[in-house]
C-alpha positions as CSV (number, residue, x, y, z in Angstrom):
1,X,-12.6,49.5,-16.4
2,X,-12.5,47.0,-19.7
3,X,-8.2,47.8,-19.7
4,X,-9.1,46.7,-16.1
5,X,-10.9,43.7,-16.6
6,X,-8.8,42.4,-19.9
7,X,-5.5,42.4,-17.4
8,X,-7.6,40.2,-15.2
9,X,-8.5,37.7,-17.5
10,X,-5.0,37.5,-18.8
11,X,-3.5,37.3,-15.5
12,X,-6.0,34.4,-14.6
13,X,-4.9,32.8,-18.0
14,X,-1.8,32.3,-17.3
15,X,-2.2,30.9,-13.9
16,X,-4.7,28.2,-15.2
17,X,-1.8,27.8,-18.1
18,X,0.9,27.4,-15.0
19,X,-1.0,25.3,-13.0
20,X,-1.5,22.7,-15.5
21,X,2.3,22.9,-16.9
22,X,3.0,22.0,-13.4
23,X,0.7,18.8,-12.9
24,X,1.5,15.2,-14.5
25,X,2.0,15.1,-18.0
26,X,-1.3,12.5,-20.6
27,X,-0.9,9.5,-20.5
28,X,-2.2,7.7,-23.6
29,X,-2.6,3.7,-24.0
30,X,-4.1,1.6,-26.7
31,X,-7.2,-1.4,-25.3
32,X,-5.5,-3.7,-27.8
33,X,-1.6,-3.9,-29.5
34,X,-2.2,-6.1,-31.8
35,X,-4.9,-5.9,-34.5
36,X,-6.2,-7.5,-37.8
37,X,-6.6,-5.6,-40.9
38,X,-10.1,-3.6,-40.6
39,X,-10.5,-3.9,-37.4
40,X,-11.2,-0.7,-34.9
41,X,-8.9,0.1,-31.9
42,X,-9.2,2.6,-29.3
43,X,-6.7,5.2,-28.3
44,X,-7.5,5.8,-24.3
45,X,-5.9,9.5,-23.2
46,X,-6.3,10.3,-19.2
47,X,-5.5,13.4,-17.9
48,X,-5.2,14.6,-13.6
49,X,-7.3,17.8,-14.9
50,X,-11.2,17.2,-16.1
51,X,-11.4,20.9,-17.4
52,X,-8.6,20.6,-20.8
53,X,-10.3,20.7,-24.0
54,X,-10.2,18.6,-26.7
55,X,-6.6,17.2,-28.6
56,X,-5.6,17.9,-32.0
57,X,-6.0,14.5,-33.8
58,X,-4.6,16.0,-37.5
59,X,-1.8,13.8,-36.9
60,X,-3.6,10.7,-36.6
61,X,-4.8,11.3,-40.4
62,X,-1.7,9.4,-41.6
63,X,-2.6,5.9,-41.0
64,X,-5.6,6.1,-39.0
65,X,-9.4,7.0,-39.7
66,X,-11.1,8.4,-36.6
67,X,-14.7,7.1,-35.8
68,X,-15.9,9.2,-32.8
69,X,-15.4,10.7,-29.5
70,X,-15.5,9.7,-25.9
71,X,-15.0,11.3,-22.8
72,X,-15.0,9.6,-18.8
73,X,-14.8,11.9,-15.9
74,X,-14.1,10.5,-12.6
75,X,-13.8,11.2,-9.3
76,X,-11.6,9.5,-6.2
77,X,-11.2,10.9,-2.5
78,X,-8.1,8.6,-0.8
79,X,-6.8,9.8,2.7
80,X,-8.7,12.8,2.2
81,X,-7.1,13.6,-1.2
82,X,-9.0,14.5,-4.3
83,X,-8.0,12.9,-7.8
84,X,-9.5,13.6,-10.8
85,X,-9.6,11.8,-13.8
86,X,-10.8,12.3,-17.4
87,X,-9.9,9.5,-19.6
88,X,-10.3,11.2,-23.8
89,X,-11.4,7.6,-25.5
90,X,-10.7,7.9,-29.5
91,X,-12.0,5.3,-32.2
92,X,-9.4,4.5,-34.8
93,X,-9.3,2.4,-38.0
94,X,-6.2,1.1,-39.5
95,X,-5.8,1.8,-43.0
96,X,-3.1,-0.7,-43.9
97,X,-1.2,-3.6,-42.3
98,X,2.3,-3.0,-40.8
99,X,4.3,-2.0,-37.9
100,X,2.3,1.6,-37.3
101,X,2.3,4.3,-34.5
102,X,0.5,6.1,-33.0
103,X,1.7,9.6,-33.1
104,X,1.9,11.8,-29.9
105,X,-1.2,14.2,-29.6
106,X,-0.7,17.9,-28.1
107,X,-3.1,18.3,-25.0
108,X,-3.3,21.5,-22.9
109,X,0.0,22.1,-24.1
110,X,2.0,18.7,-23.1
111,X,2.8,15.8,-25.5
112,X,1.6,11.9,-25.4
113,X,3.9,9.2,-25.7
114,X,4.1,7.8,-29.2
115,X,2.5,4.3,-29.0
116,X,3.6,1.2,-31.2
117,X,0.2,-1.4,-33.0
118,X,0.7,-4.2,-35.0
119,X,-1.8,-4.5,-37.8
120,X,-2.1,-8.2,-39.5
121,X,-3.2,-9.3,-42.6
122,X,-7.2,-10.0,-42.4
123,X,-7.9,-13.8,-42.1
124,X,-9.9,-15.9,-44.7
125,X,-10.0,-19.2,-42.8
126,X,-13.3,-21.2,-43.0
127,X,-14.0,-20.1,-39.8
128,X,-14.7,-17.0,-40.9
129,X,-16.2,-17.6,-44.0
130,X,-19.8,-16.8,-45.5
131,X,-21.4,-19.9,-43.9
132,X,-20.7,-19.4,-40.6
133,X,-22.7,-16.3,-39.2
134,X,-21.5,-16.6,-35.3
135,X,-17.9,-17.3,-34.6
136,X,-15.9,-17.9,-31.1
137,X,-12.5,-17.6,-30.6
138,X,-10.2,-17.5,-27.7
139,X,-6.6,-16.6,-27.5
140,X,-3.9,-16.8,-24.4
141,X,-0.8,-14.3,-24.3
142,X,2.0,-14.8,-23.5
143,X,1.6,-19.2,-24.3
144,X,4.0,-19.8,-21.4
145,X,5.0,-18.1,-17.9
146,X,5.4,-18.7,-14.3
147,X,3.0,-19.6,-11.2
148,X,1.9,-16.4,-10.0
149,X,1.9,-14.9,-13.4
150,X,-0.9,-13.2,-15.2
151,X,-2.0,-14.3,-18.6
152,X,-4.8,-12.2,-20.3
153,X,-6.8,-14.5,-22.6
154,X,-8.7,-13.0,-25.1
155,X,-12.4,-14.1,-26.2
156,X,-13.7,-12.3,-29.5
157,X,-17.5,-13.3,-30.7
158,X,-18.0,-12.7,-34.3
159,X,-21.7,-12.3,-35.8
160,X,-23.2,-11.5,-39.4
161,X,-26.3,-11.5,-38.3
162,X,-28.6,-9.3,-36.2
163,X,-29.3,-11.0,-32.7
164,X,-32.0,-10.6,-30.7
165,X,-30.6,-12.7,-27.7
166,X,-27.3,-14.0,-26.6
167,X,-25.4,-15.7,-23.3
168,X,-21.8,-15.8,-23.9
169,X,-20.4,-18.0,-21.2
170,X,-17.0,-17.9,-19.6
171,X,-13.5,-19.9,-19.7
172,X,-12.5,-21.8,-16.7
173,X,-9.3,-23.6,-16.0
174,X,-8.0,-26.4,-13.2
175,X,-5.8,-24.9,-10.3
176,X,-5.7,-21.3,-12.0
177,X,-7.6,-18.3,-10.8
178,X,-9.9,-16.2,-13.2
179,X,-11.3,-13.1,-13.5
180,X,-12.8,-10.8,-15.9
181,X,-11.4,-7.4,-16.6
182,X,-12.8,-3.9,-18.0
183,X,-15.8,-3.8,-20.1
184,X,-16.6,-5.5,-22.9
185,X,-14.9,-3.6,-26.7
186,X,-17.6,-3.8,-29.3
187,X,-15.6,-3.4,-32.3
188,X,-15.9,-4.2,-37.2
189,X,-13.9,-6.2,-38.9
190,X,-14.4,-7.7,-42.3
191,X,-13.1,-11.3,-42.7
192,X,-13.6,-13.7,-45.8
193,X,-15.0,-11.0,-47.1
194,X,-17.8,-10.8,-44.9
195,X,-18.2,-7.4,-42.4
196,X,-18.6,-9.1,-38.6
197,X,-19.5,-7.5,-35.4
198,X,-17.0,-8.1,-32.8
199,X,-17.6,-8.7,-28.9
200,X,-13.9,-8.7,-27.4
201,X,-13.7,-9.4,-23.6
202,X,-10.6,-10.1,-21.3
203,X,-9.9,-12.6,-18.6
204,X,-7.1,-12.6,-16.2
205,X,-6.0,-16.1,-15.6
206,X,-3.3,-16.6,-12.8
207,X,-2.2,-20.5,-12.3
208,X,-1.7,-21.4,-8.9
209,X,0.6,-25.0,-9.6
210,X,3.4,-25.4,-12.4
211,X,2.7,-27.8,-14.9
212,X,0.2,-27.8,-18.1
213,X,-2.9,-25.8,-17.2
214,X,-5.6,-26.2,-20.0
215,X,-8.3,-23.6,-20.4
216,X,-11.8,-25.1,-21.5
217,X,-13.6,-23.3,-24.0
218,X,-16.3,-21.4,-23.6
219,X,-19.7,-21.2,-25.6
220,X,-21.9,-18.8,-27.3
221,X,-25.9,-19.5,-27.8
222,X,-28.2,-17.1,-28.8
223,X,-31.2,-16.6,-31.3
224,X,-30.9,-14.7,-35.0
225,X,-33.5,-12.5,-36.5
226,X,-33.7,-11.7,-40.1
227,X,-35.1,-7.4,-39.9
228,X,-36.9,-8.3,-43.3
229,X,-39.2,-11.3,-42.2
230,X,-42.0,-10.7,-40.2
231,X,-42.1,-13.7,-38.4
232,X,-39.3,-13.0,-36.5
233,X,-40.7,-10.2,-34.6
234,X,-42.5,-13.0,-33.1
235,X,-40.2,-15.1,-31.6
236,X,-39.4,-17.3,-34.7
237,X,-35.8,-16.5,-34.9
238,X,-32.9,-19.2,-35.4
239,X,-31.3,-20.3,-33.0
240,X,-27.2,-19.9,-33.8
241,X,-24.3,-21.3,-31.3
242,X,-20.3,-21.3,-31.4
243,X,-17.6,-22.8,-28.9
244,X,-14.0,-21.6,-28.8
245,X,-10.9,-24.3,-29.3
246,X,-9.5,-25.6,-25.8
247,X,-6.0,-23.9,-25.1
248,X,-3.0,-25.5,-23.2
249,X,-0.8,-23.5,-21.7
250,X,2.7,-25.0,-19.9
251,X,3.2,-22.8,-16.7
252,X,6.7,-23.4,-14.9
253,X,7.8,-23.0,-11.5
254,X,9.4,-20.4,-9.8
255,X,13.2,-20.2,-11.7
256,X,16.7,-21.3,-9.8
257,X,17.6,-18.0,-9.7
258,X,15.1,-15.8,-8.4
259,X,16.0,-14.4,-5.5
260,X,14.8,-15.0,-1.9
261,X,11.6,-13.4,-0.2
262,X,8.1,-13.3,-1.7
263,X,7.6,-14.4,-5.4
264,X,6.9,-11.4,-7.8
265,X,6.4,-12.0,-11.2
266,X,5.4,-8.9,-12.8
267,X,5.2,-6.9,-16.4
268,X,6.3,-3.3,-13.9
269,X,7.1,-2.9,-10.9
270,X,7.8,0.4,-9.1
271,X,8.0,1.5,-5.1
272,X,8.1,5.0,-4.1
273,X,8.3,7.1,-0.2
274,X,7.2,10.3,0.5
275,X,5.9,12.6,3.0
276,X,10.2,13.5,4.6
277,X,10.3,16.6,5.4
278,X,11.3,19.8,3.0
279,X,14.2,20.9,4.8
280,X,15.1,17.9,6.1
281,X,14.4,18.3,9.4
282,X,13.0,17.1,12.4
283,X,12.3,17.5,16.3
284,X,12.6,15.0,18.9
285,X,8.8,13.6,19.9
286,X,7.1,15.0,16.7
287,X,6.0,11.8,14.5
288,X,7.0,12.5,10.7
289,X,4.6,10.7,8.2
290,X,5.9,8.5,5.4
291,X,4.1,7.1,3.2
292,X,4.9,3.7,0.8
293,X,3.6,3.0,-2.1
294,X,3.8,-0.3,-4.3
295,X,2.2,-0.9,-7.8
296,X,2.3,-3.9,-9.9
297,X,1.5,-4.7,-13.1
298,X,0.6,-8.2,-13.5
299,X,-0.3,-9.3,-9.8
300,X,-3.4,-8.4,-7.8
301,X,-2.9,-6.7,-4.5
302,X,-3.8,-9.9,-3.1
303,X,-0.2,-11.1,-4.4
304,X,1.4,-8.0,-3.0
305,X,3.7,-8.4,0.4
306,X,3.2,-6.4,3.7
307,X,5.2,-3.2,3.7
308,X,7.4,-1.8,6.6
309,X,10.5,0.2,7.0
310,X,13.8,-1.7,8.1
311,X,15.3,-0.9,11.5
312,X,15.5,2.8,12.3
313,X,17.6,3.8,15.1
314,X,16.9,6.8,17.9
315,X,13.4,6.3,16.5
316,X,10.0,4.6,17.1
317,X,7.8,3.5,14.2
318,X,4.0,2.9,14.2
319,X,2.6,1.3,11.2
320,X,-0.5,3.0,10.1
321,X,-3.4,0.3,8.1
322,X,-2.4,-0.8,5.0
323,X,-4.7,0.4,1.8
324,X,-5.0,-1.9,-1.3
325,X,-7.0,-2.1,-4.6
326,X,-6.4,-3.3,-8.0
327,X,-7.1,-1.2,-11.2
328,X,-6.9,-2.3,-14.8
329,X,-4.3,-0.8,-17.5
330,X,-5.7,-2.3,-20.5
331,X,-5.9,-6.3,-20.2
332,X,-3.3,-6.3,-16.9
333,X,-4.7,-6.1,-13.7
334,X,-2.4,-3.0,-11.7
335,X,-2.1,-4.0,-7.9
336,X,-1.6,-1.3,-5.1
337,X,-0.4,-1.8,-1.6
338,X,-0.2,1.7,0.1
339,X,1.6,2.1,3.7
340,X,1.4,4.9,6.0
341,X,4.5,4.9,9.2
342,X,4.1,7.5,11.8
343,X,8.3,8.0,12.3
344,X,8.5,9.6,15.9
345,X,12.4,10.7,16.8
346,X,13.6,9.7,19.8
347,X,17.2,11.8,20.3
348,X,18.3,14.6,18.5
349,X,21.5,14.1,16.3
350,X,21.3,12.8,12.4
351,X,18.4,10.6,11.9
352,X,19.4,7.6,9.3
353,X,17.0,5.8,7.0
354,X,18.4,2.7,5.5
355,X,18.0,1.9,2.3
356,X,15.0,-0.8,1.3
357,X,15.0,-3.1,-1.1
358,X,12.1,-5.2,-3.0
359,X,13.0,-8.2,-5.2
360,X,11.1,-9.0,-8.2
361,X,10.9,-11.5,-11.6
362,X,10.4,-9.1,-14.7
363,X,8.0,-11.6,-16.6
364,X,8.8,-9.3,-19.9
365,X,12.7,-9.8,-20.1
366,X,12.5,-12.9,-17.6
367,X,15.3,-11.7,-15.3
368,X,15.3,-10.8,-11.9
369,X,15.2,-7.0,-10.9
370,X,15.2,-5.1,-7.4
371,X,13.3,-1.8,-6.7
372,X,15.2,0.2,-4.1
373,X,14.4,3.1,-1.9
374,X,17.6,5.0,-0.8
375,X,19.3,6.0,2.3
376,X,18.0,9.1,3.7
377,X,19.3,11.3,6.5
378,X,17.0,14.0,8.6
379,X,18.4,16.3,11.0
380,X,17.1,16.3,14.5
381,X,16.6,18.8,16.7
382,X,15.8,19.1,20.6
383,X,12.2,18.8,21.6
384,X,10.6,21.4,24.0
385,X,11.5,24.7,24.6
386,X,15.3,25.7,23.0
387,X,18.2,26.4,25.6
388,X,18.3,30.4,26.9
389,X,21.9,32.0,26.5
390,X,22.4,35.0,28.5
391,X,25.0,37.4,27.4
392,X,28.4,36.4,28.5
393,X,27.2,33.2,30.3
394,X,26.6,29.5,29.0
395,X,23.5,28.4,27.9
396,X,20.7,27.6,30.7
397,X,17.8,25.5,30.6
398,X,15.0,27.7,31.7
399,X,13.6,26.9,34.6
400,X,10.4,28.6,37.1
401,X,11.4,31.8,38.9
402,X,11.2,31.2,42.6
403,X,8.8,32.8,44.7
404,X,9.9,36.2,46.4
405,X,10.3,36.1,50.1
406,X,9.3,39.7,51.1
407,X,10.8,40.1,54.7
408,X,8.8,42.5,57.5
409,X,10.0,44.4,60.3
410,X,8.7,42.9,63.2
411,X,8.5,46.0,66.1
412,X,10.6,45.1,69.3
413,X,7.6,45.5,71.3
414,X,3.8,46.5,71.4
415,X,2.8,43.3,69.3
416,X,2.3,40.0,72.0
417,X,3.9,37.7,69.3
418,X,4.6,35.4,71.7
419,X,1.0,34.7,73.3
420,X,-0.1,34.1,69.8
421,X,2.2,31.5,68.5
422,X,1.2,29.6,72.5
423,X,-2.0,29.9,71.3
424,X,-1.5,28.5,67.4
425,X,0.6,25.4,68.7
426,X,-2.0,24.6,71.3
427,X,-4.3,24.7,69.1
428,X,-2.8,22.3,67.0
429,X,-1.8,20.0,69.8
430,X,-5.8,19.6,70.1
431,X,-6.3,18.7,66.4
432,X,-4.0,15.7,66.6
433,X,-4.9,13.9,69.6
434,X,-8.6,14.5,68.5
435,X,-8.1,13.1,65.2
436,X,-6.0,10.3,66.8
437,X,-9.2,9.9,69.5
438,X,-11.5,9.2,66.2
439,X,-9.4,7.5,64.2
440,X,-8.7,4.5,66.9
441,X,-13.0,4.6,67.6
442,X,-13.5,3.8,63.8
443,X,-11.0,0.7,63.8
444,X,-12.7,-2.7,63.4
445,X,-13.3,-4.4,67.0
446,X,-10.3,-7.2,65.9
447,X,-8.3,-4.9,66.0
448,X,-7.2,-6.1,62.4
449,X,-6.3,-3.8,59.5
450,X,-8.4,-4.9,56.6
451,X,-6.8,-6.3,53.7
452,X,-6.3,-4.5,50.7
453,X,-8.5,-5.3,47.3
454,X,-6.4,-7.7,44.9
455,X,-5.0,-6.3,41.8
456,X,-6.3,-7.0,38.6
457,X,-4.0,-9.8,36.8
458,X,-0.5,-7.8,36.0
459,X,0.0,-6.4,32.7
460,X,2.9,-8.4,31.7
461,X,1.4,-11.4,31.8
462,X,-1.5,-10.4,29.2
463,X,1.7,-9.1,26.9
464,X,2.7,-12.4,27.3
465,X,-0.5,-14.1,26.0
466,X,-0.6,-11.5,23.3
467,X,2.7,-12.1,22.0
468,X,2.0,-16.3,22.1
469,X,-0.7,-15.3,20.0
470,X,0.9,-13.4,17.2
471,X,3.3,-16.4,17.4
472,X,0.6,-18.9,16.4
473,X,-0.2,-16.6,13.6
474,X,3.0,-15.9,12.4
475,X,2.7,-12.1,11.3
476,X,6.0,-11.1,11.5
477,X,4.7,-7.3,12.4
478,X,2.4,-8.8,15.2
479,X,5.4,-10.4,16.4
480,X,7.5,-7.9,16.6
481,X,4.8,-5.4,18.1
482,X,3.9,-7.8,20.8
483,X,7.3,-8.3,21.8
484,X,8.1,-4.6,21.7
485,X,4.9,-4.1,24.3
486,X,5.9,-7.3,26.5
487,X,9.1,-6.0,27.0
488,X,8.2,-2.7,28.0
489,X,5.5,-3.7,30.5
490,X,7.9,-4.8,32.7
491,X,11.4,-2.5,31.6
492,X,9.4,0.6,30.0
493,X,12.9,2.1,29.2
494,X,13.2,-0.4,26.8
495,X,12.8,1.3,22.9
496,X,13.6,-1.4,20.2
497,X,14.2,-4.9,19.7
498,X,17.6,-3.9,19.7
499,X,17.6,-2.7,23.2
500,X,15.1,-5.6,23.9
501,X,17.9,-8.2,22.6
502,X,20.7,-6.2,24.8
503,X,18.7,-6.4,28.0
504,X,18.3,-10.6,27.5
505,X,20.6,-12.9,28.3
506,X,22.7,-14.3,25.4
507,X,21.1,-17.4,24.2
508,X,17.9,-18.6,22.4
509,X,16.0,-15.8,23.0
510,X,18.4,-13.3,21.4
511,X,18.8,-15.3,18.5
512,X,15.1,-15.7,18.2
513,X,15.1,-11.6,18.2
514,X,17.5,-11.8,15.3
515,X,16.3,-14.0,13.4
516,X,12.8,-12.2,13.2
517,X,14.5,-8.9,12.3
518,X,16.2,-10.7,9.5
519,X,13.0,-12.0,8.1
520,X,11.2,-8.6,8.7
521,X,13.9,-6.9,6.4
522,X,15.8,-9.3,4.2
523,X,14.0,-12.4,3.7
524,X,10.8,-12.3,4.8
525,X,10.8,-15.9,6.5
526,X,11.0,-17.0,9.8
527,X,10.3,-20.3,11.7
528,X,8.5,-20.0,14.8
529,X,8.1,-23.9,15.4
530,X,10.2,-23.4,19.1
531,X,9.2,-19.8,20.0
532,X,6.6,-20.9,22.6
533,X,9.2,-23.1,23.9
534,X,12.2,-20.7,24.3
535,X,10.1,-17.7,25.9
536,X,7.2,-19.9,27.7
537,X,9.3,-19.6,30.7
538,X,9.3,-15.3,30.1
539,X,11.8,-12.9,29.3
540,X,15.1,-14.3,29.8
541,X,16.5,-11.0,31.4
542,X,20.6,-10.5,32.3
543,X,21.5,-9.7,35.9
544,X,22.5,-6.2,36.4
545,X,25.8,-5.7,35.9
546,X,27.1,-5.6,39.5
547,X,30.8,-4.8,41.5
548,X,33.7,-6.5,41.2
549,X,34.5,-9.6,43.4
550,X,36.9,-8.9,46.1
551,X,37.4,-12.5,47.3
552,X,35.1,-12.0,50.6
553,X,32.8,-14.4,51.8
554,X,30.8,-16.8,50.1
555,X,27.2,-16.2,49.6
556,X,24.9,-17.1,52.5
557,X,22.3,-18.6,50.2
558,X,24.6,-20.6,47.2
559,X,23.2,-21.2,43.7
């Protein structure tokens, strides 16, 4: 029974050990890069499982004395999916200035990415010097960029002295948008020879306008307490203040040579679809769900543009509702824009995906770049029930078996058939001229058949007002949806905008159609200025295509 229960244990070993070798690998980060000389960083570790132990941190002995310990669990549920998180938060200490790494630590048996810190010379500049016991300071990386761009600017209190209260206010800036990100590092240094507490907090400032955008300083006030006079345990502390030095910062405009489409100007930048199916396979009528992903590093989702798929033909898309949210990766704000497409097959044959594109400014190189998504093909099958093939015969659709006429031998005589079948058609004689007797009684004394109930207003005219309304509001997938359902209301075979544009007449409205399935997959503009114009008067449709003229005679009613 123990031989028994050992094998178990071992066997239930090695599937914990498989199951984690098979999940995502720890990924480690530093809260700051660059560091002075005695200062304290932290070395943040998350993990997707919140049951590993502890790392080995032997390797970290090198260059690096370790304060303490932290560990985070959390918990998200998105779409119905459970992610965990456990984020191992270590406390370091320099122990001399240079270029210095990080070393990879061993976790549940996978590896960290070494990590690169830069560790300055201490300042001694009077700011920092005996006599000053509370210090501000501020600091803006990178000191230039685009519009659009994130800068993270630094603000680092320093204090001698033991406070019993404090406000620390916050930086604000002209035209630019700010907001504060993580939690607040608390942190040692020793400067002019002098140990200081440190309060280091990060603001995301994103300038709206080119030109110089100057940050105004924030300011510190709060009240000091010496531990060793008794006074101050009633309220007779000193009050101490510090503001931080105004910062100018000389944002440009969007550069000659970034491409067309939405402005991205971004540290990373990578867009993923999933959710195709394992074989590659599909049947006609079942919806297949992809989903889209886009994360940024650098932008908010606010920044982030609309996802769709380009034009997929023999298949209808629906566009499920978009999920956003922002996280932070150290000072950089992380958008996400998530998109789910039910992708319903409409004939069986190969299915082609086109390939998308997404066209972006790296802000760390300054050059353009384009994340792509490539082609994919998915086999489609039949819907409903597969042909039958009978042995030496062609395949069949199957259809319902008729119903079996059983035939009866009717005796020459002894049966008076024909007396009953007199008797059944007189009968029925009777039953129509008496319903036709009761029907003419119950007929209004005019005479007059009354008139029917109106209708209710026809559908394609409320498609119409629907689509003049997605006009006004220029969403180019409100457009197109609209125009889809306009369309159909009054030719439901139609499937697309393609076969919406080959049923019209050639002319504005055509182009119209082209030009907003340019903008929906290439360059995301479109002017809608003369839209209510060229289809106020409806659907410009094309006369069916009829016979040839044989030179009879003319029309009786002429154009």
């Amino acid at each position: 029974m123990m031989m028994r229960h050992a094998w178990l244990a071992l066997a239930l070993s090695l599937m914990v050990g498989v199951t984690y070798a098979q999940g995502a690998a720890p990924v480690a980060s530093l809260d700051r890069t660059r560091v002075g000389n005695g200062e304290t960083v932290t070395l943040n570790i998350e993990v997707g499982d919140d049951n590993l132990g502890n790392p080995d941190l032997s390797p970290l002995a090198a260059d690096f004395i370790v304060l303490g310990t932290s560990t985070n669990h959390t918990l998200s549920i998105v779409n119905g999916r459970r992610e965990a998180h456990t984020i191992l938060g270590i406390a370091l200490r320099p122990r001399h200035e240079g270029q210095l790494t990080v070393p990879a630590l061993t976790l549940g048996g996978q590896a960290t990415q070494p990590l690169p810190l830069s560790v300055e010379a201490a300042s001694n500049s009077p700011a920092d010097a005996a006599n000053r016991p509370v210090v501000l300071e501020g600091k803006v990386d990178p000191a230039t960029g685009y519009v659009g761009q994130q800068f993270d600017y630094t603000l680092r209190l320093y204090f001698a002295v033991n406070l019993a209260d404090g406000q620390l206010g916050d930086p604000s800036a002209e035209g630019a948008e700010i907001r504060r990100i993580g939690s607040d590092a608390n942190y040692q240094t020793e400067r002019g020879g002098r140990r200081f507490n440190v309060v280091e907090r990060h603001y995301a400032i994103i300038p709206q306008h080119p030109g110089t955008l100057e940050i105004k300083p924030p300011g510190f006030q709060g009240t000091a307490v010496d531990p060793t006079d008794v006074n101050s345990f009633f309220g007779a502390g000193e009050p101490v203040n510090a503001v931080a030095q105004p910062i100018s910062v000389n944002v440009r405009g969007r550069p000659a040579g970034a491409p067309d489409g939405a402005w991205l100007p971004a540290r990373a930048l990578t867009l993923t679809l999933d959710g195709f199916p394992a074989d590659g396979k599909a049947r006609v009528g079942q919806p297949m769900t992809l989903g889209m992903r886009l994360d940024a590093t650098g932008l908010p989702f606010e920044a982030l543009p609309a996802l769709s798929l380009p034009k997929i033909d023999g298949a209808d898309v629906y566009p499920d509702k978009a999920v956003t949210g922002s996280s932070t990766n150290g000072p950089w704000i992380t958008g996400r824009r998530q998109q789910g497409f039910a992708v319903v097959p409409t004939r069986p044959g190969t299915l082609h995906i086109p390939e998308t594109t997404l066209h972006w400014w790296n802000v760390a190189t300054d050059k353009p770049e384009t994340a792509t998504l490539p082609a994919r093909d998915i086999e489609v099958a039949p819907g409903g029930a597969a042909p039958v093939t009978l042995p030496g015969t062609s395949a069949v659709q199957p259809q319902s078996s008729p119903t079996p006429v059983v035939a009866t031998a009717v005796p020459a005589s002894g049966t008076p058939w024909r007396a009953v079948a007199f008797a059944v058609g007189l009968l029925w004689l009777f039953t129509v001229v008496g319903w036709f007797v009761w029907a003419k009684r119950r007929r209004p004394a005019s005479g007059l058949v009354p008139p029917p109930a109106p209708r209710e207003s026809p559908r394609p005219a409320a498609a119409r007002e629907d689509f003049l309304r997605a006009v006004a509001s220029g969403d180019l997938l409100s457009i197109e949806r609209t125009l889809l359902i306009w369309g159909r209301s009054v030719r439901p075979r139609i499937r697309s905008l393609g076969d919406l544009a080959g049923a019209l007449r050639p002319g504005h409205q055509r182009d119209a159609i082209a030009g907003l399935q340019r903008a929906r997959f290439a360059d995301g503009h479109l002017d809608t200025a003369s839209w209510r114009e060229v289809f106020a008067a409806g659907l410009d449709w094309a006369p069916p295509a009829g016979p040839a003229d044989t030179g009879g005679l003319p029309p009786l009613y002429p154009r």
